[in-house]
C-alpha positions as CSV (number, residue, x, y, z in Angstrom):
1,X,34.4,-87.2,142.1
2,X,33.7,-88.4,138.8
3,X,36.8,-89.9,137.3
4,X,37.9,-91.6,133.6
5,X,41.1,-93.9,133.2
6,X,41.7,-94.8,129.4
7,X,44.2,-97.7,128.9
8,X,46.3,-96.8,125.5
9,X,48.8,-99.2,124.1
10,X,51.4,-97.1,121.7
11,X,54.3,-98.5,121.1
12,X,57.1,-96.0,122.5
13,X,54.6,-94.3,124.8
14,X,54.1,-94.7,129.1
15,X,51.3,-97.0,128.8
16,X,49.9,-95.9,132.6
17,X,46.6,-95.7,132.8
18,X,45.7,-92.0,132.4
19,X,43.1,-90.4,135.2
20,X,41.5,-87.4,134.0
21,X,38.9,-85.0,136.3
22,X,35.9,-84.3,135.3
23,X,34.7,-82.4,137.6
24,X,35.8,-79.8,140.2
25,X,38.7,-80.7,142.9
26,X,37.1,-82.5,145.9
27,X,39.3,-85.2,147.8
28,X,38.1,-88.3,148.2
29,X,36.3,-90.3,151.2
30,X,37.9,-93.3,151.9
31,X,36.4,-95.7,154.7
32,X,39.3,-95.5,157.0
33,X,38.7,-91.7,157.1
34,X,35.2,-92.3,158.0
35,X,35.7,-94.7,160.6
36,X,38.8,-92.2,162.2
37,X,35.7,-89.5,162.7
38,X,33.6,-91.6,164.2
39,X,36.4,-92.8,166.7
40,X,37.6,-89.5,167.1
41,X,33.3,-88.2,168.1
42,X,33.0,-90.8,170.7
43,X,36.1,-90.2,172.0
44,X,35.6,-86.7,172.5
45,X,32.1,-87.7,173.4
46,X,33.4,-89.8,176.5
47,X,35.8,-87.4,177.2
48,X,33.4,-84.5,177.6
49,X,31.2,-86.5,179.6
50,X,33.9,-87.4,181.9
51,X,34.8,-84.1,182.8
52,X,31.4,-83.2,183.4
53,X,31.2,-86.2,186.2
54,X,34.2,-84.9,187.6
55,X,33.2,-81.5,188.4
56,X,29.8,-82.9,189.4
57,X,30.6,-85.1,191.6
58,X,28.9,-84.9,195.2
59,X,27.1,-82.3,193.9
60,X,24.0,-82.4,191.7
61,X,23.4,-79.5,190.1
62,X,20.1,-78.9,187.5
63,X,22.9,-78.2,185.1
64,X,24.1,-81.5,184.9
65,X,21.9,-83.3,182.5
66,X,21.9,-80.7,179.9
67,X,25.6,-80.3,179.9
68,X,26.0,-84.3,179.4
69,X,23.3,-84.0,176.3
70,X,24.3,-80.9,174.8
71,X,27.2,-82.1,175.1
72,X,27.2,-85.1,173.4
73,X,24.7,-83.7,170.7
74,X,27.8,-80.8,169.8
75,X,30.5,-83.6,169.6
76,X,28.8,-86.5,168.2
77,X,28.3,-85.0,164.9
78,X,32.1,-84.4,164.1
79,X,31.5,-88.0,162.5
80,X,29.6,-86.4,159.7
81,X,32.5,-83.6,159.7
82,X,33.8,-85.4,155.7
83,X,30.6,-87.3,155.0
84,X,28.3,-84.0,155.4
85,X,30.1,-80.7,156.9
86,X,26.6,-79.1,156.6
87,X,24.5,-81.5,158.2
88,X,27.7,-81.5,160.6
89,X,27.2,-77.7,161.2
90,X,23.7,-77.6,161.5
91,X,23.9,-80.2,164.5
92,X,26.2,-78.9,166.6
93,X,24.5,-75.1,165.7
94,X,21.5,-76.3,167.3
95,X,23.5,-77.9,170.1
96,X,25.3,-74.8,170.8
97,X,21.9,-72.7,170.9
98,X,20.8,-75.4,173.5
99,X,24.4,-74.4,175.6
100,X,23.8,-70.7,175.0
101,X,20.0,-71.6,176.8
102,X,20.2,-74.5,178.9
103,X,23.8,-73.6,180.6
104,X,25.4,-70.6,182.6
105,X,28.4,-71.8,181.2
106,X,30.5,-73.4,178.5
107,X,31.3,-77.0,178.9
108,X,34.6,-79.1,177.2
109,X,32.3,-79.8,174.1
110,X,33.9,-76.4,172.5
111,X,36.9,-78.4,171.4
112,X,34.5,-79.9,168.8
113,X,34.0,-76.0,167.4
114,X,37.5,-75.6,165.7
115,X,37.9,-78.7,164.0
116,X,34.2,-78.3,163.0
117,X,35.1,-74.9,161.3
118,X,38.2,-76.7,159.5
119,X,36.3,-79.6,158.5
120,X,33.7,-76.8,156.7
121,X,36.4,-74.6,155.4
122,X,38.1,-77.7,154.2
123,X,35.7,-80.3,152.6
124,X,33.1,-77.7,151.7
125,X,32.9,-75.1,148.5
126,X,33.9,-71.2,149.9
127,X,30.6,-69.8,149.4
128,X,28.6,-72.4,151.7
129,X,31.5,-72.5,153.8
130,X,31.1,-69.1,154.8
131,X,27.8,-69.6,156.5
132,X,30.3,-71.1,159.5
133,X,31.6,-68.0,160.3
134,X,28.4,-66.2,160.1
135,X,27.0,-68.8,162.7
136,X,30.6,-68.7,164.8
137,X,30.8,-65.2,164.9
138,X,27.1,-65.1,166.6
139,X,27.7,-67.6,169.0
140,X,31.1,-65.7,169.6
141,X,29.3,-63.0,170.7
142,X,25.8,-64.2,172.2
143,X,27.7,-67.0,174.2
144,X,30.2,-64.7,175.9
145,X,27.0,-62.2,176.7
146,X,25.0,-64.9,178.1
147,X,28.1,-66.5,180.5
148,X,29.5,-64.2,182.0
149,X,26.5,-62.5,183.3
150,X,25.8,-65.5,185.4
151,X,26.7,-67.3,188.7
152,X,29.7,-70.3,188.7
153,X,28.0,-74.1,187.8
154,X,31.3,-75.7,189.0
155,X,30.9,-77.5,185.9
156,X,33.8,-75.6,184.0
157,X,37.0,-74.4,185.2
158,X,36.3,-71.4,183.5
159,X,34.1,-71.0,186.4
160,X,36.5,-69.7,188.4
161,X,38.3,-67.0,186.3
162,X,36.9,-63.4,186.4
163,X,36.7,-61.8,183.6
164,X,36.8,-58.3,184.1
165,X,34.9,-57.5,180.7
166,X,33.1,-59.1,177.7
167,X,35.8,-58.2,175.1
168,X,38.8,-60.5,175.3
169,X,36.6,-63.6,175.6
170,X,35.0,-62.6,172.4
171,X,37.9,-61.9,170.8
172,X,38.9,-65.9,172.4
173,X,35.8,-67.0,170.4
174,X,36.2,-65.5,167.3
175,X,39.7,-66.6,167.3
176,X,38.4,-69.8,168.2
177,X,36.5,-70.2,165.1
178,X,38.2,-67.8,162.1
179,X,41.7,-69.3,162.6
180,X,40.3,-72.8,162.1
181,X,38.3,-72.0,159.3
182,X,41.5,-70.4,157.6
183,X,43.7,-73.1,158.2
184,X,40.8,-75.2,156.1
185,X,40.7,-72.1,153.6
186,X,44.5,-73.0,153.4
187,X,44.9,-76.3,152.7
188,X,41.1,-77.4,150.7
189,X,43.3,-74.5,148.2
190,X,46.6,-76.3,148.6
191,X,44.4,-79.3,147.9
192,X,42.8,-77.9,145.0
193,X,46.1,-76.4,143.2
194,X,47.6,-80.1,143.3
195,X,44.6,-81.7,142.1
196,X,44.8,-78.7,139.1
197,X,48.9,-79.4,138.4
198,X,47.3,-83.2,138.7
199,X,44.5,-82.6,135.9
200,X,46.8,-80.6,133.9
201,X,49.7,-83.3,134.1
202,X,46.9,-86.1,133.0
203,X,45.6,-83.7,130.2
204,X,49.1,-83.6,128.7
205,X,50.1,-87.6,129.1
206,X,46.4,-87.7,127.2
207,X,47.6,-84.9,124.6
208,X,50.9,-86.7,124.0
209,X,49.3,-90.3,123.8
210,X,46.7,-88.7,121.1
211,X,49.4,-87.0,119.1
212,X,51.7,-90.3,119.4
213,X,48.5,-91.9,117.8
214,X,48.1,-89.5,114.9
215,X,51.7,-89.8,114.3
216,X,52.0,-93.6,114.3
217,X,48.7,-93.8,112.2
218,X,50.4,-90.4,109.5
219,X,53.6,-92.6,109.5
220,X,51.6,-95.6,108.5
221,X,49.9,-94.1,105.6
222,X,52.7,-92.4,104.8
223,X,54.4,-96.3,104.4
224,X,51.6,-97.5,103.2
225,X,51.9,-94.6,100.3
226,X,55.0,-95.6,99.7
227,X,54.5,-99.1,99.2
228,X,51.8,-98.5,96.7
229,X,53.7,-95.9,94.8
230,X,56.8,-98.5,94.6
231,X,54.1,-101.6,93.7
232,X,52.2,-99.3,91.2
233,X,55.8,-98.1,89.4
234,X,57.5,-102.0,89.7
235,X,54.1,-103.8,88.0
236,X,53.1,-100.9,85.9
237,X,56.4,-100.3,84.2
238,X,57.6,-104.5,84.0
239,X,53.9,-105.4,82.6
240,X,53.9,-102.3,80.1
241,X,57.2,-103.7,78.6
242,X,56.7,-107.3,79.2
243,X,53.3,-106.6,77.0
244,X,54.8,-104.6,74.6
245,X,57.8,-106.7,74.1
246,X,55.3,-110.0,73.7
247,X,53.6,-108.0,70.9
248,X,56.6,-107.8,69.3
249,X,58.1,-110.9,69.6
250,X,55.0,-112.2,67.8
251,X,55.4,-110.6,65.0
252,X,59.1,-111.0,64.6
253,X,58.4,-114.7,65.6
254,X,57.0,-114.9,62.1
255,X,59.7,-113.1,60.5
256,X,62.8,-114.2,62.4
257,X,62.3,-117.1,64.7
258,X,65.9,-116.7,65.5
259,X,65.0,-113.1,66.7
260,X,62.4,-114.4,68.8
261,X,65.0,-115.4,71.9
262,X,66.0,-112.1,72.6
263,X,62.9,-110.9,73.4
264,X,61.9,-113.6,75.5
265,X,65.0,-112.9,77.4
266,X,63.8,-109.6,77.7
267,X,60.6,-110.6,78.6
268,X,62.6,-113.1,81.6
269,X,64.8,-110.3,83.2
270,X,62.2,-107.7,82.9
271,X,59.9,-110.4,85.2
272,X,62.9,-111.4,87.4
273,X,63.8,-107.6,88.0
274,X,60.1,-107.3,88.7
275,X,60.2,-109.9,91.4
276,X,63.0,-109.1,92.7
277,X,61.7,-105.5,93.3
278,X,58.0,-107.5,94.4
279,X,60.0,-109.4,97.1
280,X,62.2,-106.3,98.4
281,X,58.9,-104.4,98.9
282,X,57.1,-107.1,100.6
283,X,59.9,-107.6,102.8
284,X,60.4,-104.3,104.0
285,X,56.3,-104.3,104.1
286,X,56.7,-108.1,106.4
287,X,59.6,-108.0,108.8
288,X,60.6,-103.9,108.4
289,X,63.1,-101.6,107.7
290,X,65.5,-103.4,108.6
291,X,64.6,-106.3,105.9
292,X,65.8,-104.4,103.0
293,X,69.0,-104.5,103.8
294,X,69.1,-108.3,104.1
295,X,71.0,-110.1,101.5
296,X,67.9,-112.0,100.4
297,X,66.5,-108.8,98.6
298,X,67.7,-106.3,96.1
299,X,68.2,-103.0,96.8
300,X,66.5,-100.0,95.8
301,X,67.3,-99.2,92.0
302,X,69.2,-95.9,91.4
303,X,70.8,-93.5,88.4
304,X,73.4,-96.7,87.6
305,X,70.5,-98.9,86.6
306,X,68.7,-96.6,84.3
307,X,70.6,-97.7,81.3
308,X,69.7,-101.0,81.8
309,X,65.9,-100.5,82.4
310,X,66.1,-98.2,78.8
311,X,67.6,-101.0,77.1
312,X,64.8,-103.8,77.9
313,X,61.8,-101.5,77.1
314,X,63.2,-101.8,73.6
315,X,63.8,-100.1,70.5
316,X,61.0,-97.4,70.8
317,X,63.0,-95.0,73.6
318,X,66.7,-94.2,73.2
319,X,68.6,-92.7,75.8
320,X,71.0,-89.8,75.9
321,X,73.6,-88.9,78.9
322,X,75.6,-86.3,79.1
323,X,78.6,-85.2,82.4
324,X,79.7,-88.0,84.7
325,X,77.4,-89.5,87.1
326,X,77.7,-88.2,90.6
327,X,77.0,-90.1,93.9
328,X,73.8,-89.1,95.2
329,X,71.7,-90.0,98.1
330,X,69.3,-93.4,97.5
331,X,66.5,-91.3,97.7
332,X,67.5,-89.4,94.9
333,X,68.7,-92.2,93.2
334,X,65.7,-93.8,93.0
335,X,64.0,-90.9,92.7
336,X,65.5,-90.6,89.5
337,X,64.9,-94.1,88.4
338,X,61.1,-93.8,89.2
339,X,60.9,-90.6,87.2
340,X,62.2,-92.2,83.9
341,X,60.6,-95.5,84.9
342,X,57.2,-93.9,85.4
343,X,57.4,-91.6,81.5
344,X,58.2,-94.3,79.6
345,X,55.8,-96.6,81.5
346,X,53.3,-93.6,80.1
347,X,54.9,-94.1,77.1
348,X,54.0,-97.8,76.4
349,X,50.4,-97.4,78.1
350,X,49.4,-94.3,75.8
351,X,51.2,-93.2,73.1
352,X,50.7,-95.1,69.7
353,X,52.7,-98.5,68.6
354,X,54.9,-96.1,66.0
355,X,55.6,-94.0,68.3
356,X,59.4,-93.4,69.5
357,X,60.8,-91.2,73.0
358,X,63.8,-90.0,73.9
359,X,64.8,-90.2,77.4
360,X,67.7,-87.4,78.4
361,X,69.8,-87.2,81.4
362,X,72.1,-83.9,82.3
363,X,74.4,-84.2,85.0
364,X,74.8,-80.5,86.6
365,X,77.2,-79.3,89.0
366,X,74.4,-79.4,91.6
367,X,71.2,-80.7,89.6
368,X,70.5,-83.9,87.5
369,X,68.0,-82.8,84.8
370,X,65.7,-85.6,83.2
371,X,63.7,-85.2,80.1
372,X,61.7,-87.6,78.4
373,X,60.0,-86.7,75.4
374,X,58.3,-88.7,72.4
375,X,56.6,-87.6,69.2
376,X,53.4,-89.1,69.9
377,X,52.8,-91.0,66.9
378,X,49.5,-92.7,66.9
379,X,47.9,-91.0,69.9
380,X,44.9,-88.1,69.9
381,X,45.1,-84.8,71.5
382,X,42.3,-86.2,73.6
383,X,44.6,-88.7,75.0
384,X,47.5,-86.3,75.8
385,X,44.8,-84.1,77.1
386,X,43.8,-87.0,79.8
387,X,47.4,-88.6,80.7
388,X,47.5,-86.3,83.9
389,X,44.0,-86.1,85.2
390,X,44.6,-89.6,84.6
391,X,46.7,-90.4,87.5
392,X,45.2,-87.3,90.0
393,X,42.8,-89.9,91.3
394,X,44.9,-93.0,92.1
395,X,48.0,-90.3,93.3
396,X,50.4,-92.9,91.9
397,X,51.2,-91.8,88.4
398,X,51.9,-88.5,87.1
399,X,51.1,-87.2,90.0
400,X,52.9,-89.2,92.5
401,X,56.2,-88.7,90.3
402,X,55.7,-84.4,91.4
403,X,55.2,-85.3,94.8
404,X,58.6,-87.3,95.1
405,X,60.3,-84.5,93.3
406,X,58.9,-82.0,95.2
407,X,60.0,-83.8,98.4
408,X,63.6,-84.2,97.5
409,X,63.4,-80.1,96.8
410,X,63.5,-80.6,93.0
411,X,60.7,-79.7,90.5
412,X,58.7,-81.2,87.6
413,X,56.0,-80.6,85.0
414,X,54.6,-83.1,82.7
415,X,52.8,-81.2,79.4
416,X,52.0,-81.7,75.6
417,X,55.2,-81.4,73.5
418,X,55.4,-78.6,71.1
419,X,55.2,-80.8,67.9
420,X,53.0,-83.2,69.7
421,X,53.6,-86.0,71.8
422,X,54.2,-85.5,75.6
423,X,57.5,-84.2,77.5
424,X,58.2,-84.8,81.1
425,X,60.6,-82.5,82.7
426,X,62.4,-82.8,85.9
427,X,65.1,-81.1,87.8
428,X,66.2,-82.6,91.1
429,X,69.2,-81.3,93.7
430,X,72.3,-83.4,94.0
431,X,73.7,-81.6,97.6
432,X,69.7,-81.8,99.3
433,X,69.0,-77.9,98.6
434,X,65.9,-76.9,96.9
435,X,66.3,-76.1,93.3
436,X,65.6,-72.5,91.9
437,X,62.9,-71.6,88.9
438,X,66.3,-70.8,86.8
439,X,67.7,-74.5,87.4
C-alpha cells in the first residue's frame, strides 16, 4: 500500500501529519505477522507429524511416509498464508491432491484447510478469492468419495467411525471450508470499510488544511489591500496638498513674506498628520491588530476630522454641513474621511490651478450623504474623461473609494459635472443596512 503524509504548518490548524490512500484498502504486513505464520506452520507441522508417529507406532504401514510428507507439504505453506495466499493455495492444493492419492484417509494436516480459506478470503481481492472455494468444494467432494470407500490405516481416528453414507461428511467438508472463507469475507470488508471512513477522514483534514490555506492567504491579500489603499489615500492626499500648498506659498512669499508662515504651517501638520497616519499603518502592518490601539499611534481618522483635513488643503475647496453629526461605526467613519480625502486628492492632481470644489456633507436620519463637486477650471474634457479609468488599474483610487462604499452597503458614482468639472457622489448607511436607489 502506497501511502502520502504531507506535513502543513497553519497557524490555527491540527498540524498531524495527514495519511492519505492511494490505492485500494489492503492491510499491511508487518514482520511480526510474518514471523507469527511461520511459527504457527512449524508448529502445526510438528504437531501433525507427531500424531502420525503415535498412531504408527509398532506398526509400519506403506502409508506412513506419505502421510508425514503430505503432511508437512499442506501445513508448511500457511507461512506464505499474508505474504502470498495464492502461492499459499496452490501448495497445499497440490498437497491435498497427493492426500486424495497417496492415502486411504485424511490425516491432522486438515486443520491447515480453514485457516487457509480465511487467510484467502481475507488478504486476497473477492474475485481471485473465489477460486478457494471452487478448489474446497472439489476436494469436499473427491476426498470424502475416495476415503470412505477404503479399509482403516490406523493412522486417523477417523478410522474408526462408520460412516453410514457419503453425505454428512461432505456436508463436514464444505462446512469446513465455506464458513472459513466467510468469516475472511467478513472481516477483509470490515477491514476495508474502516480503511474507507480512514481515507475519507484524511481527505477532509486535507480539505480543511487546503481551505485554511486559501483563507489565510484571501485574508492576507485582503490586509495587504488594505494597507495599500490606506498608504495610497495618506501619501497621495498629504503630498497633493503639501505640493499645492508649496506652489502657493511661493508666490505669496513674494507678495507677503508675512503670509508665507501659514502655509508652511500647513505644509508641517499636513506632514505630521501624514506620519502619524504612516506610523499607525506600519504598526498595525509590524506587530498587528492589536498595535493600533497602542498609545504610540493615532487612530483611524473619522467624520470629526474632516473639517480639519478641508481646511489645510486650502482656499480652493470649501465645505458645507448640514444636521448634527451622528456616532457611527469607525469603518464608516473612515470611510467617510477617505471618500472626501480621495475627491479632493483628485481635485489637486487634475483639475486646473483656478479651479475651486465644494465638498458637502448631509447628515440623514439613517444615511450620511457626501458630495464633492468643482467647476473644473483649467482642465480638458479629455482629462475628466480619463480620471476613472485612471485609477481601474492600480484599484486604489476611484475605484477603491466604490469598493469601500459598496462594502459598508452604501453606494457611489464618480461622473462629469453638468457645467463641467467632476462630481463625486456618495451615500453610505449610518445603522449597517444597505442603502436603497431612492436614498
Amino acid at each position: 500500500m502506497s501511502t502520502e503524509t504531507t506535513d502543513h504548518q497553519v497557524p490555527g490548524v491540527d498540524e498531524t501529519p495527514v495519511v492519505v490512500l492511494e490505492t485500494d484498502p489492503v492491510e499491511l504486513i508487518s514482520p511480526r505477522s510474518v514471523q507469527f505464520d511461520i511459527a504457527m506452520a512449524v508448529v502445526l507441522c510438528l504437531a501433525t507429524c507427531g500424531w502420525g508417529d503415535i498412531f504408527a507406532t509398532g506398526y509400519r504401514h506403506p502409508d506412513f511416509l506419505a502421510s508425514v510428507v503430505t503432511s508437512v507439504a499442506m501445513v508448511l505453506p500457511l507461512a506464505l498464508r499474508r505474504v502470498n495466499p495464492m502461492l499459499m493455495i496452490a501448495m497445499m492444493g497440490l498437497a491435498g491432491i497427493g492426500q486424495v492419492i497417496l492415502l486411504r484417509s485424511p490425516t491432522w494436516s486438515v486443520v491447515a484447510i480453514p485457516i487457509a480459506c480465511y487467510s484467502v478470503a481475507r488478504w486476497v481481492d473477492g474475485r481471485e478469492s473465489r477460486w478457494v472455494v471452487m478448489l474446497g468444494g472439489m476436494g469436499s467432494v473427491l476426498g470424502p468419495l475416495r476415503w470412505t470407500n477404503t479399509a482403516p490405516t490406523q493412522l486417523m481416528p477417523l478410522d474408526y467411525v462408520v460412516i453410514p453414507n457419503i453425505g454428512p461428511l461432505v456436508a463436514l467438508c464444505l462446512g469446513w471450508v465455506v464458513i472459513p472463507y466467510l468469516m475472511g469475507r467478513r472481516d477483509r470488508d470490515t477491514m476495508k470499510a474502516r480503511q474507507e471512513r480512514e481515507r475519507a477522514a484524511a481527505e477532509r483534514h486535507a480539505a480543511e488544511i487546503t481551505r485554511a490555506e486559501q483563507q489565510a492567504k484571501m485574508a492576507s491579500s485582503r490586509v495587504r489591500t488594505e494597507i495599500a489603499r490606506e498608504l495610497h489615500d495618506v501619501v497621495a492626499h498629504s503630498l497633493s496638498v503639501i505640493i499645492v500648498q508649496a506652489n502657493g506659498g511661493k508666490a505669496l512669499a513674494r507678495k507677503r513674506p508675512e503670509a508665507a508662515t501659514e502655509v508652511l504651517e500647513t505644509i508641517a501638520a499636513t506632514g505630521t498628520e501624514a506620519l502619524g497616519e504612516m506610523r499607525r499603518i506600519l504598526g498595525v502592518l509590524r506587530d498587528g491588530p492589536e498595535a493600533a490601539s497602542s498609545a504610540d499611534y493615532q487612530p483611524a481618522p473619522g467624520l470629526g476630522e474632516i473639517a480639519a483635513m478641508v481646511e489645510r488643503t486650502g482656499e480652493r475647496v470649501h465645505l458645507s454641513v448640514s444636521g448634527p453629526q451622528p456616532d457611527v461605526s469607525a469603518a464608516v467613519g473612515v470611510t467617510a474621511f477617505r471618500i472626501v480625502q480621495e475627491a479632493i486628492t483628485n481635485f489637486l492632481k487634475h483639475a486646473g490651478d483656478q479651479a475651486q470644489a465644494t465638498v458637502t456633507i448631509t447628515y440623514r436620519p439613517n444615511t450620511i450623504d457626501i458630495r464633492v463637486t468643482d467647476d473644473g477650471a483649467g482642465t480638458t474634457s479629455g482629462d475628466l474623461g480619463s480620471k476613472l479609468t485612471k485609477h481601474k488599474g492600480s484599484g486604489y483610487g476611484l475605484l477603491g473609494m466604490t469598493e469601500r462604499v459598496t462594502a459598508m452597503g452604501g453606494r457611489m458614482t464618480a461622473a462629469p459635472g453638468e457645467d463641467g468639472g467632476w462630481t463625486v457622489h456618495a451615500v453610505l448607511p449610518i445603522d449597517g443596512r444597505k442603502v436603497s436607489d431612492k436614498e
